[in-house]
MARDO-958089 format. One record per residue: y, z, x of N, C-alpha, C, O in turn; residue in one letter. Coordinates in steps of 0.1 Angstrom, whole numbers, plus 2048, in hexadecimal, padded with zeros to 3 digits. Layout:
N
YZXYZXYZXYZXA/...
***
This chain:
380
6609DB7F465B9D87E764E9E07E46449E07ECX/64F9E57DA6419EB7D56389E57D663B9D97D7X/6299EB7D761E9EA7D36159EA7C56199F57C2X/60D9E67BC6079EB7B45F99EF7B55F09E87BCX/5F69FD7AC5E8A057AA5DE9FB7A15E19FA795X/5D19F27A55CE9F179D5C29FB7925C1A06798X/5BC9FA78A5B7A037855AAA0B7905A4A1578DX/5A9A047995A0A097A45A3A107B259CA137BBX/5B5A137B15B3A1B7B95BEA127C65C7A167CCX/5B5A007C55BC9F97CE5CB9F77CE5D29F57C4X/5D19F77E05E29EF7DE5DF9E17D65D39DD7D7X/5E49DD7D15E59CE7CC5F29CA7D15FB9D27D0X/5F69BA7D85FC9B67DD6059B37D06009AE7C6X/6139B57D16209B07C361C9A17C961A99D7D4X/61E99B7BB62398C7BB63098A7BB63A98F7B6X/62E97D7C464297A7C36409717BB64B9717B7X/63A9697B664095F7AA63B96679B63296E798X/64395E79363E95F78563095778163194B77EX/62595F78361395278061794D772617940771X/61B95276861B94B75862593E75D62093275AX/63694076563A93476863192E76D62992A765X/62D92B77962592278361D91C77961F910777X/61192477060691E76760E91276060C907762X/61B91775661A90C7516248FC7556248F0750X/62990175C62D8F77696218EA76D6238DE76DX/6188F276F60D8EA7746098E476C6078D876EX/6058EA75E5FE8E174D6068D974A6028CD748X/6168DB74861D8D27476208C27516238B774CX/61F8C675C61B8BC76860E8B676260F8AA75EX/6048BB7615F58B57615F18AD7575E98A3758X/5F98B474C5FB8AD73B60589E74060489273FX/60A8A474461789674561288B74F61487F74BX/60D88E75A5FF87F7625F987B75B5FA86F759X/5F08847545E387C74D5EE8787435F186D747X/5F687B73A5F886F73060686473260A85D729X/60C86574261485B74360C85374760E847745X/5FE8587505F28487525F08407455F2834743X/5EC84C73C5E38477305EF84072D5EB83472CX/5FF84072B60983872260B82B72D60A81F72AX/60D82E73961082174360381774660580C74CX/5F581D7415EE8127475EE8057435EF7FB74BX/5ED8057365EE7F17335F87ED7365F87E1736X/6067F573A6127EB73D6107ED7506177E7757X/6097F47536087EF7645FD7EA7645FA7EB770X/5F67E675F5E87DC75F5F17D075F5F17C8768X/5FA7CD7535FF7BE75060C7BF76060A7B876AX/6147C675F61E7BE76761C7C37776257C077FX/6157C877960E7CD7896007CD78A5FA7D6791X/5FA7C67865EC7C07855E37D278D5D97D2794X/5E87DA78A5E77E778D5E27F07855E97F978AX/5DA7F677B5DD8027705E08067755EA800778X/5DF81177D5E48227865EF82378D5F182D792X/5FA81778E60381479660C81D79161482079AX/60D82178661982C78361783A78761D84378DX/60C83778260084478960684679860D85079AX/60484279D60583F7AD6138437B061584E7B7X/61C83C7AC62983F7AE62E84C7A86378507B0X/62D8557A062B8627986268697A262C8747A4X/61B8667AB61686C7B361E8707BE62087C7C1X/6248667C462C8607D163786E7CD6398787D2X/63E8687C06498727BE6488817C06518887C6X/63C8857BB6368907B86368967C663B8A17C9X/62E88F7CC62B8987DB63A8967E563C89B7F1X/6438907DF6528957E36598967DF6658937E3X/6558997D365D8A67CC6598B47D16618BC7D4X/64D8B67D26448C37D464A8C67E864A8D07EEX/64E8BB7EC6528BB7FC65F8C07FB6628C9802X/6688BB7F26758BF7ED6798CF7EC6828D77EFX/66E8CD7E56718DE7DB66C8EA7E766F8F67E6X/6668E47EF65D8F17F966B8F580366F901806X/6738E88066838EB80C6888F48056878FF809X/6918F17F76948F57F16919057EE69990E7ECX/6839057ED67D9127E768591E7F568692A7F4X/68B91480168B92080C69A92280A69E92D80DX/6A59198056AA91E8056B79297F96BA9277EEX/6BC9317FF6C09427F46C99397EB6CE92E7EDX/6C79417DE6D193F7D26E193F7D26E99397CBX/6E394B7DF6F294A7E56F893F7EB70493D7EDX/6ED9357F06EF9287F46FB9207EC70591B7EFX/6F09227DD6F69157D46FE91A7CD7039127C5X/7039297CE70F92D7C871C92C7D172792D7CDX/7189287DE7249277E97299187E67359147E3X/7199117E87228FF7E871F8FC7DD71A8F07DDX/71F9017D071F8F77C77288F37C47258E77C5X/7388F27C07408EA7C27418DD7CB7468D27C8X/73D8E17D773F8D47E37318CA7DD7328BE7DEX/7278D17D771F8CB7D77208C37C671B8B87C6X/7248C87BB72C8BB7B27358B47B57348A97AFX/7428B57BD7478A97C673E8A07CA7418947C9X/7348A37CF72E8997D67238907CA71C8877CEX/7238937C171B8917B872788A7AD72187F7AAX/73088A7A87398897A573C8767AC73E86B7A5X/73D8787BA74286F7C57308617C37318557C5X/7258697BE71A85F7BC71D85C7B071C84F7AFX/7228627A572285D79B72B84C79B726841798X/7388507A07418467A073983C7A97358337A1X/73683B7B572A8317B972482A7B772581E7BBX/7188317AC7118297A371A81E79A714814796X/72682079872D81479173380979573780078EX/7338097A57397FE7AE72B7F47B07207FA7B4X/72C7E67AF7267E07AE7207DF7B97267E57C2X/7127D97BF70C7DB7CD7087E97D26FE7EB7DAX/7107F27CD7097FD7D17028017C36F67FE7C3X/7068077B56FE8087AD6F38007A96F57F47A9X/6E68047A56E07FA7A26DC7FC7906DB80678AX/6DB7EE78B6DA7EC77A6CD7EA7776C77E377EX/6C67F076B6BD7F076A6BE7EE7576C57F7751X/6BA7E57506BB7E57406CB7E773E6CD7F1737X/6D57E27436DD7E573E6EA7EE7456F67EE746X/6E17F57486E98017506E880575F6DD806764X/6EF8077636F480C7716F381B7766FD82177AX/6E981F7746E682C7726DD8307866D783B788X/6DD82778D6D382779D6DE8277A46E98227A1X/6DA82C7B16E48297BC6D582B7C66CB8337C5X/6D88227D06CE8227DD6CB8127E26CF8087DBX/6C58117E96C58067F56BA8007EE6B18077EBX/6B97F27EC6AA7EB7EB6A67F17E16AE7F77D9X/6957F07E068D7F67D76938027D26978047C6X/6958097DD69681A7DA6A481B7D16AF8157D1X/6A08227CB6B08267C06AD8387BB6A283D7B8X/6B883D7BC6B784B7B26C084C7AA6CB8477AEX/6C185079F6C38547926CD85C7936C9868791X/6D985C7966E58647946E886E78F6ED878794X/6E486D77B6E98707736E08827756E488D773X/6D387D77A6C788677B6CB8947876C98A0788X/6D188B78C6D68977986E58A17936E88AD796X/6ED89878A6F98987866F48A977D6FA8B377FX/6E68A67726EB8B576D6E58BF7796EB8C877FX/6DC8BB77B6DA8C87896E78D078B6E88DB784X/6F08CB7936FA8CA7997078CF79470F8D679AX/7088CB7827118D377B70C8E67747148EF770X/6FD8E47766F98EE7736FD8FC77C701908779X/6F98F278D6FE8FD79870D90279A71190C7A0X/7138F77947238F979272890378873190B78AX/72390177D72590977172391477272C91C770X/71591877671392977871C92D78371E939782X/72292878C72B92E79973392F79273593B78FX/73D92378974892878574B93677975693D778X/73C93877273B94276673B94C76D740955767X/73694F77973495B78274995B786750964783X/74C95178B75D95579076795678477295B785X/76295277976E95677176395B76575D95575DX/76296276675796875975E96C75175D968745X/76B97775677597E74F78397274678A97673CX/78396674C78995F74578595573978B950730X/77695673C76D94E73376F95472877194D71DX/76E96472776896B71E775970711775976706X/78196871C79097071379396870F794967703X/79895C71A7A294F71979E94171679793A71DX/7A493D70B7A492D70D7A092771979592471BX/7AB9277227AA92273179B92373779591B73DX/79892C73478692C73A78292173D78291A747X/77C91E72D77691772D77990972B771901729X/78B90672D78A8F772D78F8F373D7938E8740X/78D8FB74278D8F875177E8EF75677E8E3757X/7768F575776A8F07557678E274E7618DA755X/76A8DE74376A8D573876F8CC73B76A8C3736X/77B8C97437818C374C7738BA7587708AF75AX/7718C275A7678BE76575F8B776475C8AD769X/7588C07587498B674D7538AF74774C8A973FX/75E8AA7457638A173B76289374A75E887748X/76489675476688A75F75988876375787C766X/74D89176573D88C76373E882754741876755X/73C88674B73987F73C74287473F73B86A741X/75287074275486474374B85A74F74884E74BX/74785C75B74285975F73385476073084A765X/72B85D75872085875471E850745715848743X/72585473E73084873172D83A739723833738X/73983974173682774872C82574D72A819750X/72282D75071582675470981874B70480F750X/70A82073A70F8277396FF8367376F383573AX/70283B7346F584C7346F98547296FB85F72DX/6FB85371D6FD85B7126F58667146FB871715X/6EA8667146DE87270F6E287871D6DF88471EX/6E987372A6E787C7376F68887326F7894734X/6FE87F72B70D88372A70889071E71189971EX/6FC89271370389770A6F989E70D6FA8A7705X/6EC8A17186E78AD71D6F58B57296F98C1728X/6F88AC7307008B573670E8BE72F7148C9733X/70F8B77267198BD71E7158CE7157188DA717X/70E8CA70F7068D27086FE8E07106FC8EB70CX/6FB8DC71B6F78E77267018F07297008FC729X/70E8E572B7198F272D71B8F972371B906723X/71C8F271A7218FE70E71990A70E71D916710X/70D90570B70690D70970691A715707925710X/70691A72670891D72A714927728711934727X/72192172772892C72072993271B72E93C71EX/72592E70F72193E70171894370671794D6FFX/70D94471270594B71570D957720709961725X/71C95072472195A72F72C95E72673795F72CX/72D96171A73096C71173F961709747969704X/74395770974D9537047519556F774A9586EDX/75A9556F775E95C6E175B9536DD75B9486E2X/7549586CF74C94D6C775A9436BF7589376BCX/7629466BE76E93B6B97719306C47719246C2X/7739396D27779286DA7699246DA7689186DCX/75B92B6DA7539206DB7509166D074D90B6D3X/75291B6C17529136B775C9086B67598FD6B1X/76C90B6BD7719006BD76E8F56C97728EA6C7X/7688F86D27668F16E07588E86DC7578DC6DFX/74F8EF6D473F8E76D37488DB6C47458D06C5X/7518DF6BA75A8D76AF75C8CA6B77568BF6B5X/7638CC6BF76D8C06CB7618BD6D37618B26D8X/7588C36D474B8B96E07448AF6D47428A46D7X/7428B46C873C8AB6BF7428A36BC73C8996BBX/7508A16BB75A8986B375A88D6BB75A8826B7X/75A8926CD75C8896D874C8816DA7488776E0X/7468896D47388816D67328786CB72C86D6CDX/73587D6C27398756B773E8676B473985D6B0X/74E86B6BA75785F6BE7518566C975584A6C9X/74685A6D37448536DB7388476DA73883B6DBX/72D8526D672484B6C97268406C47208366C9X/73183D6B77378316B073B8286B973781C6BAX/74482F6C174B8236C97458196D274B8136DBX/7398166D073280F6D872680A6CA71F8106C3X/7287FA6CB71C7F26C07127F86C070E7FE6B6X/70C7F86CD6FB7FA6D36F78096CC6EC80D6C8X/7058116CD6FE8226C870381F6BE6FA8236B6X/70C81A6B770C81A6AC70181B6A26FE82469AX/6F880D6A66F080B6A56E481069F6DF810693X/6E08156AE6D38206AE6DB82B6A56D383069DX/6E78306A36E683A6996E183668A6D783B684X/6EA82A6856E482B6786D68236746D1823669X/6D181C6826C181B67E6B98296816AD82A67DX/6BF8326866B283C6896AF84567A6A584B678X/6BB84266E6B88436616B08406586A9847651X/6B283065A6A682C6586A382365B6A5819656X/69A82366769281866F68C80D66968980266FX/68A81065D67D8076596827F865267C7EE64FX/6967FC65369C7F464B69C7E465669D7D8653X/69A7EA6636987DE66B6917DE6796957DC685X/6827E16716787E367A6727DB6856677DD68AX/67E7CE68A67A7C06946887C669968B7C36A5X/68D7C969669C7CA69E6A17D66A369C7DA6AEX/6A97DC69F6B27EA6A56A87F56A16A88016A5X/6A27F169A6967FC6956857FD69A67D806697X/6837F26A26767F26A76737FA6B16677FD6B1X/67A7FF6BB67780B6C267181C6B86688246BAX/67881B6B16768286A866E8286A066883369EX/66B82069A65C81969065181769764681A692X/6508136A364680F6AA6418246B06368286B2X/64B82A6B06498376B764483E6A763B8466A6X/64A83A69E64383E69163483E68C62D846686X/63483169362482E68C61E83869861B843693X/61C8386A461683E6AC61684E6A660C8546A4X/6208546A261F86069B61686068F60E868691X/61585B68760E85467B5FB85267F5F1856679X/5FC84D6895ED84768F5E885268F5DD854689X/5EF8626985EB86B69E5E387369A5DA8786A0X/5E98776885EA8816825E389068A5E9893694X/5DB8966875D68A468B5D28A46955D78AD69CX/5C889B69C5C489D6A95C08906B05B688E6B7X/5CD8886AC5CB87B6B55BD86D6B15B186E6ADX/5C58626B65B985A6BB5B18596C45A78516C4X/5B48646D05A98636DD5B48606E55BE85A6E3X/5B08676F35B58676FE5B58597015AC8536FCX/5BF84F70A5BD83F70A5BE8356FE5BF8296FFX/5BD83B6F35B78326E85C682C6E15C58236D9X/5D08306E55DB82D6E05DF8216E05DE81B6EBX/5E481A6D25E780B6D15F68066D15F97FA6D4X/6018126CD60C80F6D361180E6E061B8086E3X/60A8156E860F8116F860B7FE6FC60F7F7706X/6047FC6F26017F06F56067E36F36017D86EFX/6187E96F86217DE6FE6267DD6EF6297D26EBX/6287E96E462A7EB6D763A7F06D76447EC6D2X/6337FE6E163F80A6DF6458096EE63E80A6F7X/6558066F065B8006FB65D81170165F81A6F9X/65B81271165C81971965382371565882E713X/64682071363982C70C63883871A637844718X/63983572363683B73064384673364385073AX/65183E72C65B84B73066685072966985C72BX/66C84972067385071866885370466B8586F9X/66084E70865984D6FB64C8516FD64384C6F7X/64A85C70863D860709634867700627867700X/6408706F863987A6EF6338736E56298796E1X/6368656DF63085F6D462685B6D861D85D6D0X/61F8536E66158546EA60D8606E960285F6E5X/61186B6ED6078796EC60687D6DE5FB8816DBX/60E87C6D460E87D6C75FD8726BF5F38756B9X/6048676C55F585D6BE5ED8616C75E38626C0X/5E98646D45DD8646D75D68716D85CA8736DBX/5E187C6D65DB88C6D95E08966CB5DD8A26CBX/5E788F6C05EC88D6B35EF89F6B35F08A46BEX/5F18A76A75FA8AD6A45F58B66B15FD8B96BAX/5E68BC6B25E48C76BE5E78C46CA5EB8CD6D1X/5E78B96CF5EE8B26DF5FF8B86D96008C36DEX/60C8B36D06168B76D06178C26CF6218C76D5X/6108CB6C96168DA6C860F8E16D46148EC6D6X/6028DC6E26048E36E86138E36F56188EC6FBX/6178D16F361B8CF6FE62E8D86FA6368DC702X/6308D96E863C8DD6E66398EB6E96428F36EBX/62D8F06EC62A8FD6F162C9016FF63190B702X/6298FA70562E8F87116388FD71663A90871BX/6458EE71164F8F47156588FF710662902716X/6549067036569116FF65491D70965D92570DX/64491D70C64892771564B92472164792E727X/65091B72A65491873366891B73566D91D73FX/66E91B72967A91E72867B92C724685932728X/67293071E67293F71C66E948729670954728X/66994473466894B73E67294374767894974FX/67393974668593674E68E94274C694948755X/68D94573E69A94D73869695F73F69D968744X/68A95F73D68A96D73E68696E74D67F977750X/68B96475968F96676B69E9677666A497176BX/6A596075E6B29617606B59707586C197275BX/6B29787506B398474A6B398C7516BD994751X/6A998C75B6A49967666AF9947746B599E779X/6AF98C7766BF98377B6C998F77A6CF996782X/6C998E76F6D99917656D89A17676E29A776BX/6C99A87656CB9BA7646C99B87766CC9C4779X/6C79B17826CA9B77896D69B27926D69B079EX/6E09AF7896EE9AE7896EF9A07936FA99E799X/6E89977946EC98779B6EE9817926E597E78AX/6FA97F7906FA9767856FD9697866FF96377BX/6FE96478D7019517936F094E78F6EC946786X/6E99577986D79527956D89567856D594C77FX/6DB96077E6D695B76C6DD9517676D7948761X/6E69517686F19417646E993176B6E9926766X/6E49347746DB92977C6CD9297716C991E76DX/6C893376F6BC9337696BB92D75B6B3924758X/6C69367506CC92D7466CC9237466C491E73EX/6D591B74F6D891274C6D090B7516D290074CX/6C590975B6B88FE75D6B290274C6BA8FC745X/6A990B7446AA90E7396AD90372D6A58FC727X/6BB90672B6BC9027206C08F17266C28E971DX/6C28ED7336BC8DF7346B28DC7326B18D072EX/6A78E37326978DF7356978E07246938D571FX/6998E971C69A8E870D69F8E170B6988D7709X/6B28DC7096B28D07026AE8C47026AF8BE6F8X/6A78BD7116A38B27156978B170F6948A6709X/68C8BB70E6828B47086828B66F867A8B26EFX/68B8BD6F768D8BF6E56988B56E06998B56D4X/6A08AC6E76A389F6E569B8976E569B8906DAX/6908946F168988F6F167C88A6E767787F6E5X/6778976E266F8966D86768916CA6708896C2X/6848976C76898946BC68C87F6BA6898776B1X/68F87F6C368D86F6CB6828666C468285C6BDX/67886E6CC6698676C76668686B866285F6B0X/66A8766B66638756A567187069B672876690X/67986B69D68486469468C86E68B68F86C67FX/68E87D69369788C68C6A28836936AC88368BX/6A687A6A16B387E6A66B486F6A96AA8686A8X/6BF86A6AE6C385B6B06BB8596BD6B98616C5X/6B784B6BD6AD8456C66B48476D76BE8406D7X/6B384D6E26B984E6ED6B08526F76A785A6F5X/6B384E7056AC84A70E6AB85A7176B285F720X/6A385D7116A086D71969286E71C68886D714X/69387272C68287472B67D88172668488871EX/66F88472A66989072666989A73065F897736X/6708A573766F8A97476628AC74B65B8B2743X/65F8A87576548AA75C6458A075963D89F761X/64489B74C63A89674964088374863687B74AX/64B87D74564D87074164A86D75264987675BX/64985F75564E85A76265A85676965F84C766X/65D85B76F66A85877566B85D78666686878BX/67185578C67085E7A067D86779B67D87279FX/68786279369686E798693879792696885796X/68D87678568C88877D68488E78468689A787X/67688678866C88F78D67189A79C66D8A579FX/6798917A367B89C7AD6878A17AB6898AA7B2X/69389E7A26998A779B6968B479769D8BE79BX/68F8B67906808BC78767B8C778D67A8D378AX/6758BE79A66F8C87A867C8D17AB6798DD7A9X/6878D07AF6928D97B46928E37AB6908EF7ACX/6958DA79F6958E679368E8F17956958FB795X/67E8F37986768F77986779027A367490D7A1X/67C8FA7B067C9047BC68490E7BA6819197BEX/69390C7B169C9147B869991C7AA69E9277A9X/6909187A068F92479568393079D68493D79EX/6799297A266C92F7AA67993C7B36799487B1X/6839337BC68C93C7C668E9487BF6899527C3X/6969477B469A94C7AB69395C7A86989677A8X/6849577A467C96179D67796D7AC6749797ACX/6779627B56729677C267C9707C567997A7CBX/68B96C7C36959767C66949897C06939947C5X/6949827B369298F7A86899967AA68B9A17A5X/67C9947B267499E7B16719A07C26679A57C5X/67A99D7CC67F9A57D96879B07D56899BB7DBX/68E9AC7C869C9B87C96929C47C06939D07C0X/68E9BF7BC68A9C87AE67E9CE7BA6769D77B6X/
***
């Protein structure tokens, strides 16, 4: 690998990673502590006579996730193009799991944990990992079928159709309609005719749609996220309560801490409703840096997988993609969520809400994109 001249004459050592990725990796991490403390403290003061206890636990995750990812970081991208199949079977085989009683564990409702005692992890969270590492192997082995035939792409669809029923009975909508949506997307990015993708994304809506209705509870949340205000004690108090917090915020917040919907107002302020907390207390300049953020954070996802692509690996740009346009729809769900553009659903924010499964979910993400960029510029 080359060396570079700098204006003085000196070798300068090449960097193997991307510093713009890393920086904002880290702001996004650092943003997301300080304000899942600032959203969890009065509710770990009241039920863990604790403030910082979330804090703590974030922490815990954090330093293994970061233990996680230094594994991971060692090993090659040809790895996860060998076993990714064996490794959605097995993922696949957790999902079903989680639904047998004694082994899954329920939390509000849903059956979304599997693990012993205390400890539980989050299935659904590992589940898109896992279809993502699948998806790019299979667009790399049939590229030429994707790009001609029907068959392509409902081979595949098949697959994500037996994830989505599975995480369905949990049940995990928002986990089923990111993973869905990733593939597609995925696809039209590995060249599919724009007609079967128009008819394929027609039939993903209709089925998501249909799925939607068929259930009271989403029913529900669809037609109060219209208009919330019609029953602001009931199906609509989650969304109103995230409203006022937007409202309180306006230009530049009420102050760091000062926020009065976390105050056992706005339900789950700490993780699926975090951005409305950052909204009232760091108001429109807190949201447009943090939507800045992950802007450029997916825009340099995209341009390792580009570079990927010109030096002909293409499993690693299909991998790159598609972590990508996960990392974009989830928090662009998620925002739409908080500010009442999209029906009320349980999506965190990546990297910044609280949670142990996303966060070291999150971390892998992180290693095998770092692997990734580290690959590109050995070859290059």
């Amino acid at each position: 690998m080359r060396t570079h001249l700098t204006h003085r004459g000196a070798l300068e050592a090449p960097a193997f990673y991307d510093k713009w990725f890393i920086i904002t990796i880290v702001c996004i991490l650092a943003m997301g502590l300080l304000m899942m403390t600032s959203a969890s403290i009065v509710i770990s003061d009241k039920q863990m006579h604790q403030p910082f206890y979330y804090l703590y636990k974030q922490l815990v995750y954090l330093t293994l996730g970061f233990g996680l990812a230094a594994l991971v970081l060692q090993v090659p991208i040809s790895q996860w193009e060998k076993y990714g199949i064996y490794l959605l079977v097995a993922v696949l085989f957790m999902l079903a799991l989680v639904l047998i009683p004694g082994i899954g564990h329920s939390r509000n409702g849903s059956a979304r944990w599997i693990g012993i005692g205390p400890l539980g992890f989050q299935v659904s969270e590992l589940a898109k990992f896992m279809m993502i590492v699948y998806m790019a192997g299979y667009l790399v082995r049939r590229n030429l079928e994707i790009r001609t035939q029907l068959s392509g792409f409902l081979k595949p669809m098949m697959i994500i159709g037996t994830m989505a029923v599975l995480l369905l009975k949990e049940p995990d909508f928002g986990a089923t309609v990111v993973v869905t949506t990733t593939a597609l997307g995925m696809m039209f990015l590995a060249g599919m005719r724009v007609r079967h993708f128009a008819a394929l994304l027609s039939l993903v809506v209709v089925a998501l749609a249909a799925i939607a209705i068929s259930a009271p509870y989403r029913l529900a949340r669809l037609t109060t996220f219209l208009n919330p205000w019609e029953r602001p004690f009931d199906t609509g108090y989650q969304l109103t309560q995230s409203l006022i917090a937007f409202g309180r915020g306006g230009w530049f917040g009420v102050g760091l801490g000062k926020s009065i919907q976390k105050m056992f107002y706005l339900p789950e302020a700490h993780t699926d409703f975090l951005f409305a907390v950052i909204a009232e207390e760091l108001g429109m300049v807190g949201m447009v840096i943090v939507m800045g953020l992950f802007l450029l954070l997916v825009i340099r996802i995209f341009m390792m997988g580009r570079v990927a692509q010109q030096l002909g690996k293409h499993f690693a740009a299909f991998l790159a993609y598609g972590f990508g346009l996960w990392i974009a729809i989830q928090f662009t769900v998620s925002i739409g969520v908080n500010s009442g553009l999209l029906p009320t659903k349980g999506l965190t924010l990546p990297l910044m809400s609280y949670g142990g499964s996303s966060v070291l979910v999150n971390c892998i993400v992180i290693a095998v994109l770092l692997r990734i960029d580290y690959e590109n510029r050995l070859d290059r």
